[in-house]
GUKOLTI-375086 format. One record per residue: residue in three letters; x negated, y, z of N, C-alpha, C, CB in turn. Coordinates in steps of 0.1 Angstrom, whole numbers, plus 5000, padded with zeros to 4 digits. Last residue first. Glycine has a CB too. Layout:
# residues N
ALAXYZXYZXYZXYZ
...
***
This chain:
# residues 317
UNK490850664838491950624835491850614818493250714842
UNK488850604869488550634854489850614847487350534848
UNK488350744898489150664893488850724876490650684900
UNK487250924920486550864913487050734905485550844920
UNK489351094928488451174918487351104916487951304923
UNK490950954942491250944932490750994920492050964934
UNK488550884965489250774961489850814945490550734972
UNK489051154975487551094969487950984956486650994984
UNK491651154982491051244977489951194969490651314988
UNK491650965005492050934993492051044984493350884993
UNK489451115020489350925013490050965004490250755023
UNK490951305028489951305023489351185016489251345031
UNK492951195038493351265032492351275021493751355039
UNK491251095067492151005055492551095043493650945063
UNK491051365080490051255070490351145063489051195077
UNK493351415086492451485077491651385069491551575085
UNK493851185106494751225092493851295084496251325095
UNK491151065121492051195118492851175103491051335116
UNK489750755126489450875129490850985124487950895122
UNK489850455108489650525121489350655119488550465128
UNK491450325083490850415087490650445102491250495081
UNK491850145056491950115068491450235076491349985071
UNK493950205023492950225033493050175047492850345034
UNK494450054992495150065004494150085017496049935005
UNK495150154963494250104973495550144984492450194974
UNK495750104930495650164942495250124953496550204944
UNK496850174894495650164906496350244919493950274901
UNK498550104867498050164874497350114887498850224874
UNK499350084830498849994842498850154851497049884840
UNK499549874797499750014809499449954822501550094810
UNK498349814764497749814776498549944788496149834772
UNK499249724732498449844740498449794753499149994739
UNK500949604711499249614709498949684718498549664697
UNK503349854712502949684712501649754707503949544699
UNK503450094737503450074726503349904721502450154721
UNK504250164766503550114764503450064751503450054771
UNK504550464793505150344779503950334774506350404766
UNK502550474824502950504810503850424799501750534804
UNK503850444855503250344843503450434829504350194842
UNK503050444893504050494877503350424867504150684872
UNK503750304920502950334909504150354899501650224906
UNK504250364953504850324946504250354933506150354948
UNK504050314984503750444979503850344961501750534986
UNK506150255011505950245000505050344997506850244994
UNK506850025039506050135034506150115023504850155037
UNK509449855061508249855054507749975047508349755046
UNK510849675089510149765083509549765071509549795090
UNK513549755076513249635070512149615084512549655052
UNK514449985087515149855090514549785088516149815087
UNK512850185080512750155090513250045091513150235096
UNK511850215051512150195055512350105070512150205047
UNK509850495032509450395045510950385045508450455061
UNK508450574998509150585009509050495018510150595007
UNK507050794976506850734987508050674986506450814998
UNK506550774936507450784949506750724963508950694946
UNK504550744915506050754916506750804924506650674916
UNK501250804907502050744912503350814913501550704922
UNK498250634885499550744891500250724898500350774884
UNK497550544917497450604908497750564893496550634909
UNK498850504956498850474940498250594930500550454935
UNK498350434985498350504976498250454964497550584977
UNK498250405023498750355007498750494999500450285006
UNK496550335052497450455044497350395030496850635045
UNK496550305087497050235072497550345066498250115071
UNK494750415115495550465102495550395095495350565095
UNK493850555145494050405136495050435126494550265146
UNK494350795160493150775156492950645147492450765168
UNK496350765177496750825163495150855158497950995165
UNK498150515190496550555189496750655177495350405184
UNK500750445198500250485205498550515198500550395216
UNK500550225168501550275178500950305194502550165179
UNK498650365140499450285157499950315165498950245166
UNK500350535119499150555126499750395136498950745135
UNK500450545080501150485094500250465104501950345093
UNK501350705053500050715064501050675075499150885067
UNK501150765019501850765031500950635040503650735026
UNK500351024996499650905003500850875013498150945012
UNK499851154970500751054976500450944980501551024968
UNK498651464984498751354973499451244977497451294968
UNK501151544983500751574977499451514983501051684975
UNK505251524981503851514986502851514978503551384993
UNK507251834988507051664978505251654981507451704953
UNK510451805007509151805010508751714995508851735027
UNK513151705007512851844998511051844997513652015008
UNK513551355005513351455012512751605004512451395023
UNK516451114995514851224993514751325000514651314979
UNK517950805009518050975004516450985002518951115017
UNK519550515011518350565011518850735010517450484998
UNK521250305017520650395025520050475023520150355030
UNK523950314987522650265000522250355009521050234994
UNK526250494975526550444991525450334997528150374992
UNK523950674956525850594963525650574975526550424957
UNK520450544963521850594949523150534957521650494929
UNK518350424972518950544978519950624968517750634982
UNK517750164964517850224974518250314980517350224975
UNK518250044937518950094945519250184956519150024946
UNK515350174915515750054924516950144928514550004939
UNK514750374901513850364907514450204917513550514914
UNK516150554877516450454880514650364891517250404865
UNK516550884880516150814872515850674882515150884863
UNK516151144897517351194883516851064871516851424873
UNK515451124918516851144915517251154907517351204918
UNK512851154911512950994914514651034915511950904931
UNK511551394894512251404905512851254904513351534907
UNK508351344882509851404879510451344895510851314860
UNK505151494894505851394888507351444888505551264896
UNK504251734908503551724895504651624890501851674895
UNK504551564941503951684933503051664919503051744943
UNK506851354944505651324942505151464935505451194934
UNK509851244970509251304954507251324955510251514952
UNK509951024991509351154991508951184979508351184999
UNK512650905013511550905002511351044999512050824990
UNK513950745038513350855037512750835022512250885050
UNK516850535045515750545041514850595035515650505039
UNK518650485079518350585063516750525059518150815068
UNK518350385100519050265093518850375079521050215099
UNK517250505125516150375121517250305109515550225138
UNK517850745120515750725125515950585123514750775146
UNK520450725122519750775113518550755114519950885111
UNK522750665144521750545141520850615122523150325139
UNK523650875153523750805162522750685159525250775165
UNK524151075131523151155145522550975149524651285163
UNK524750825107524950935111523950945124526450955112
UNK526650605080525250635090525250775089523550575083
UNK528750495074528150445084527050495086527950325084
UNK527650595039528750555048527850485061529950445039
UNK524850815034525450725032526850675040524650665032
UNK525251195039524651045042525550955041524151025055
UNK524751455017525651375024524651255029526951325013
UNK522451735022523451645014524151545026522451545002
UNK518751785023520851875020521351785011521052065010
UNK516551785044517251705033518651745037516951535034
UNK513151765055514151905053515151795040512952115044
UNK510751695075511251695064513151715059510751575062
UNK509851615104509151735099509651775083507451705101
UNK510851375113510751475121510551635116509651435129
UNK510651235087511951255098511951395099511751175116
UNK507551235087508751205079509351155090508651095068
UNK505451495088505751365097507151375095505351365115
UNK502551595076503651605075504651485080503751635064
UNK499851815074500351645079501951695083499251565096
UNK499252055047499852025058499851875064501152065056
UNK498652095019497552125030498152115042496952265030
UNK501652015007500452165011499552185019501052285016
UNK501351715022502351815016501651955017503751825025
UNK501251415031500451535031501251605023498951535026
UNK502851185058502151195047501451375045503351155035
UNK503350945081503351085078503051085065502451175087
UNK505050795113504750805091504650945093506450755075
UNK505750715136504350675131504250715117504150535133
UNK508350715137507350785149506550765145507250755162
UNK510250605123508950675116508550825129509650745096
UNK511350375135511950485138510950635134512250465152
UNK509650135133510750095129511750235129511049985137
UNK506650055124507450135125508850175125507050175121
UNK504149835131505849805128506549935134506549645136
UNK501649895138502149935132503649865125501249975127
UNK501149635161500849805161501349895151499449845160
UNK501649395148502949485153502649655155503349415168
UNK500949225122500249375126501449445134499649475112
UNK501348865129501949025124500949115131503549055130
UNK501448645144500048655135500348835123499948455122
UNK503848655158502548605162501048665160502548485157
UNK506248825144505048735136504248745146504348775121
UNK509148925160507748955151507348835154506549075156
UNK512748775154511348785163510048865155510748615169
UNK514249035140513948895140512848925151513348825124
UNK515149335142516049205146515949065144516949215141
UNK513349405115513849395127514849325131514049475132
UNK510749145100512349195098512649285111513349055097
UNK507649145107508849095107510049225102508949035120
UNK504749365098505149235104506849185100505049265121
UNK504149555076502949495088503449385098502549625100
UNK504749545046505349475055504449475066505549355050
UNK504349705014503549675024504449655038502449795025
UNK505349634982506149644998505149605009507349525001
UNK505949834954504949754962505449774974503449784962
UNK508149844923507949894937506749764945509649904946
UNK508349984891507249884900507849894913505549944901
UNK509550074859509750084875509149984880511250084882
UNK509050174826508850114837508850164849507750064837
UNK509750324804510350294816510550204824511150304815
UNK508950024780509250164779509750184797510550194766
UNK507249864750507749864765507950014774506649784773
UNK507749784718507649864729508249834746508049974724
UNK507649484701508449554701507849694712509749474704
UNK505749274693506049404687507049474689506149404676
UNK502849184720504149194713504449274704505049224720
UNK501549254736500949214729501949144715500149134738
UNK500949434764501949444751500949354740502349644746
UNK500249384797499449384781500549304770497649284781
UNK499949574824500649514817500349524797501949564824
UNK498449574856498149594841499649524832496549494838
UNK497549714888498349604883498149684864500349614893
UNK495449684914495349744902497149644895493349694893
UNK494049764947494649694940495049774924495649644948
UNK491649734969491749824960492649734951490549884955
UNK491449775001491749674994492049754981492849595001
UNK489249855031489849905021490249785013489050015013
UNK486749865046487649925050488649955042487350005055
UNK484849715027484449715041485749755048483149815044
UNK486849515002485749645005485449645014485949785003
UNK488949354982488249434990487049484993488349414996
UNK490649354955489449274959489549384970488049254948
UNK493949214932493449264945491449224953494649194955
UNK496049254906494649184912494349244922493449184903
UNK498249104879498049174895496549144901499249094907
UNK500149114851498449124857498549194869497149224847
UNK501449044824501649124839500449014845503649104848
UNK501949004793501648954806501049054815500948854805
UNK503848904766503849034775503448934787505449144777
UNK504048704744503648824738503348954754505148874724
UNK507848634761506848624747505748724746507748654734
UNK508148784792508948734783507248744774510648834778
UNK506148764814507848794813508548764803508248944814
UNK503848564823504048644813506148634815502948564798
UNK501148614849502648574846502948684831503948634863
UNK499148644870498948634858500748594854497748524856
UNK497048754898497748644895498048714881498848594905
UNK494048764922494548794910495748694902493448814903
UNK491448824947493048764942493348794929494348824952
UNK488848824966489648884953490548794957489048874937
UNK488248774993488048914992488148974973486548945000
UNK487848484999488848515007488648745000488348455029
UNK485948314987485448415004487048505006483448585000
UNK487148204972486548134980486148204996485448084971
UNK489248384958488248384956487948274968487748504955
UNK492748294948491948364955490648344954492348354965
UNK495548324923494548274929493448364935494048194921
UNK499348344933497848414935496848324935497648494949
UNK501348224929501148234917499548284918502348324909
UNK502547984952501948074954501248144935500948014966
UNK505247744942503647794950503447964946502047674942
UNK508947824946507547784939506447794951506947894924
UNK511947674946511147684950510147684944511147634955
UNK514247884925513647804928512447774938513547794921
UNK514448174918515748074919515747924927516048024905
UNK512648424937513048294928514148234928512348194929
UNK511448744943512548624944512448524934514048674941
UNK509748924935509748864947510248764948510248904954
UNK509348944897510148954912509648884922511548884913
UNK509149104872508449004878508949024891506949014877
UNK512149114849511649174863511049054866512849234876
UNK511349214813512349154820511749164838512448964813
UNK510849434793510249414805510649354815510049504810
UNK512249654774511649524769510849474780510849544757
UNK512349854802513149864787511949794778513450044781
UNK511349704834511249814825512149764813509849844820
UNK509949624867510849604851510649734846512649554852
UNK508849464894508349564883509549514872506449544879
UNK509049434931509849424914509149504907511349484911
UNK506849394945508149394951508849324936508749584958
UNK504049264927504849394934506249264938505449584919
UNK503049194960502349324944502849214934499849374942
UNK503949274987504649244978503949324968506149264980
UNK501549205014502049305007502949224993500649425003
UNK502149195051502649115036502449285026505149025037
UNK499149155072500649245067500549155056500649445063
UNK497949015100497749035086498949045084497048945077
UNK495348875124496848965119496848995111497549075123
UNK492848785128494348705127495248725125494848665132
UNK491549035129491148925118492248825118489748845121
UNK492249335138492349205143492849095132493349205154
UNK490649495120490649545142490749415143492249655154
UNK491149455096489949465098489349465115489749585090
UNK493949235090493749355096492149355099494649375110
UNK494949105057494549075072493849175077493748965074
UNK497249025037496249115041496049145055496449235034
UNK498548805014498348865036497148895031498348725054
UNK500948894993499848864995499848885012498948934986
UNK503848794972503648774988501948764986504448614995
UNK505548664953504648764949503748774961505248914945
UNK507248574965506748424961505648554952508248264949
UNK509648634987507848714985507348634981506848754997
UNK511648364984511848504991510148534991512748485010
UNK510948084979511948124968511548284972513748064969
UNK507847854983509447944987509747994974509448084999
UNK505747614993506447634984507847744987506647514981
UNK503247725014504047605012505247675003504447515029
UNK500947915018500547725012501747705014499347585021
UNK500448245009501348175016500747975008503248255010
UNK497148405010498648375006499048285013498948334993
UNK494848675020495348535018496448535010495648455030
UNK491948855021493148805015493448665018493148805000
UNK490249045045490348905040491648965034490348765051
UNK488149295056489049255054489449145044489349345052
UNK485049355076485949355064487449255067484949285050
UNK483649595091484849535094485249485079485849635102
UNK480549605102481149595088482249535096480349515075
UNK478949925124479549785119480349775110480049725127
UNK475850045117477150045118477549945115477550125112
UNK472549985121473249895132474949975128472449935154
UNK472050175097472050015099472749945107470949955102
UNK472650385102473250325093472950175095472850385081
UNK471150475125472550485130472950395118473350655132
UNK468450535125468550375126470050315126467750315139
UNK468250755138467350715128467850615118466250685133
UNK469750775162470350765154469250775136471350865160
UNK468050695182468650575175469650605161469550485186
UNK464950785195466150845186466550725176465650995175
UNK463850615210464150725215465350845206462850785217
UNK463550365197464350325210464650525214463050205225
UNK461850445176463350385172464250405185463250205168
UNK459750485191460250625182461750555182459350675164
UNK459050255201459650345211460250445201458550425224
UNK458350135174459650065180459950205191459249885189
UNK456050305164457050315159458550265166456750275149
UNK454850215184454850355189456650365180453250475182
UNK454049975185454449995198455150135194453249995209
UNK452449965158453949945160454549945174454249825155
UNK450350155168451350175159452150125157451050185150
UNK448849905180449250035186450550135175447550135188
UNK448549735163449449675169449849835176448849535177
UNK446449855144447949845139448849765151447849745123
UNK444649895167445250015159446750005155444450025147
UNK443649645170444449695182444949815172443449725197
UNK442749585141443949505146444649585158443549365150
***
């Protein structure tokens, strides 16, 4: 007995002298919650809150999705005519979601979201079950960290990252961190009313996708055709991540990503972020879809890069 009590004296000082023996255990779990909206609207009636892992009472809107349509694909929307509830159901612990809507006859659209310790992995599906084809599909997802500008921020908003002058966006481009505005190369006209004097916070940057077709030569939303805001930048990213640090910490990182995927872009006015999924056509009887996550990260752009790196080389399609 004095033996085995001597031996555990020894083993606890061994613990107390090198802790990093013992580093995986005592690391801490930040997870991350879903919610939705409880009282009936017409404006993000797609609307999930995703709540910040740093600060459990703040939580971004994501729109999954914003809009999705296509050729036989009427548009699952943000918007209603009407007042509704919430179409998301959620898990009890707050860490799935998934909602269900069929667009027209025979075709239902599938959104689902679960989390992870530092991460939200979302998927969207669309199941042709119909006979006609579904073809040229456009999606957009609207990660929101807080308010409108020019409204008050949300209380319960992720203001650290409300970027409203992409002092805080970057993405990856040739083995490079690449900081949208500041560091991205664009020949052409700007929209009416916007020039030197109000460009960082009223244009709206987007970033072709290395390997994918050029988002200019095909119907992606309004945003940056004629006289909207929007334009492309020559820069095309690689992988298509887009990365918003805090404001002031460039050690704290939200970063989005789709697979496959379409297009970045950030709008400053709104604020909000895109990294935007593509969709194969979809034959009747068949199945399209795509994957993506959304990371929480401490530590270096690099190493975010590397997440989603990992992230897409362990994706099954």
């Amino acid at each position: 007995m004095k033996y085995r009590c001597l031996a555990w004296i020894v083993c606890l000082l061994s613990a107390c002298v090198h802790p990093g023996l013992n580093a995986d255990l005592n690391k801490p779990i930040f997870p991350v919650k879903i919610g939705t909206y409880n009282v009936p609207r017409q404006h993000g009636v797609t609307d999930l809150f995703i709540h910040s892992p740093w600060e459990p009472t703040q939580y971004a809107r994501l729109g999954l999705p914003e809009h999705c349509w296509g050729v036989n694909l009427p548009n699952t929307s943000h918007d209603s005519d009407t007042l509704v509830s919430s179409p998301w159901r959620i898990s009890l612990d707050s860490t799935r979601a998934v909602f269900e809507r069929q667009p027209r006859t025979g075709v239902t659209f599938i959104a689902r979201a679960e989390t992870d310790s530092m991460a939200v992995r979302l998927s969207i599906q669309i199941v042709n079950d119909s006979d006609q084809p579904i073809a040229n599909v456009r999606s957009l997802v609207c990660f929101k960290p807080d308010a409108t500008i020019n409204t008050p921020s949300r209380e319960d908003g992720m203001l650290a990252f409300r970027d409203t002058s992409y002092q805080m966006t970057f993405f990856p481009s040739g083995g490079r961190k690449i900081h949208l505005h500041e560091e991205t190369t664009y020949h052409g006209d700007y929209p009416p009313g916007i020039g030197e004097s109000n460009l960082r916070y009223k244009i709206n940057w987007g970033v072709n996708i290395k390997g994918q077709p050029d988002v200019r030569s095909m119907d992606v939303g309004a945003w940056f055709l004629g006289k909207n805001p929007g334009r492309i930048v020559e820069e095309r990213a690689d992988p298509a991540l887009i990365a918003i640090h805090a404001d002031g910490d460039t050690t704290r990182w939200i970063g989005l990503i789709w697979d496959p995927p379409r297009v970045l872009f950030c709008n400053p006015f709104n604020p909000c972020f895109h990294s935007d999924p593509n969709f194969a056509d979809c034959p009747p009887c068949a199945t399209t879809g795509a994957q993506g996550i959304i990371f929480f990260h401490d530590g270096t752009f690099e190493s975010l890069v590397q997440r989603a790196m990992a992230w897409k080389a362990s994706l099954t399609h």
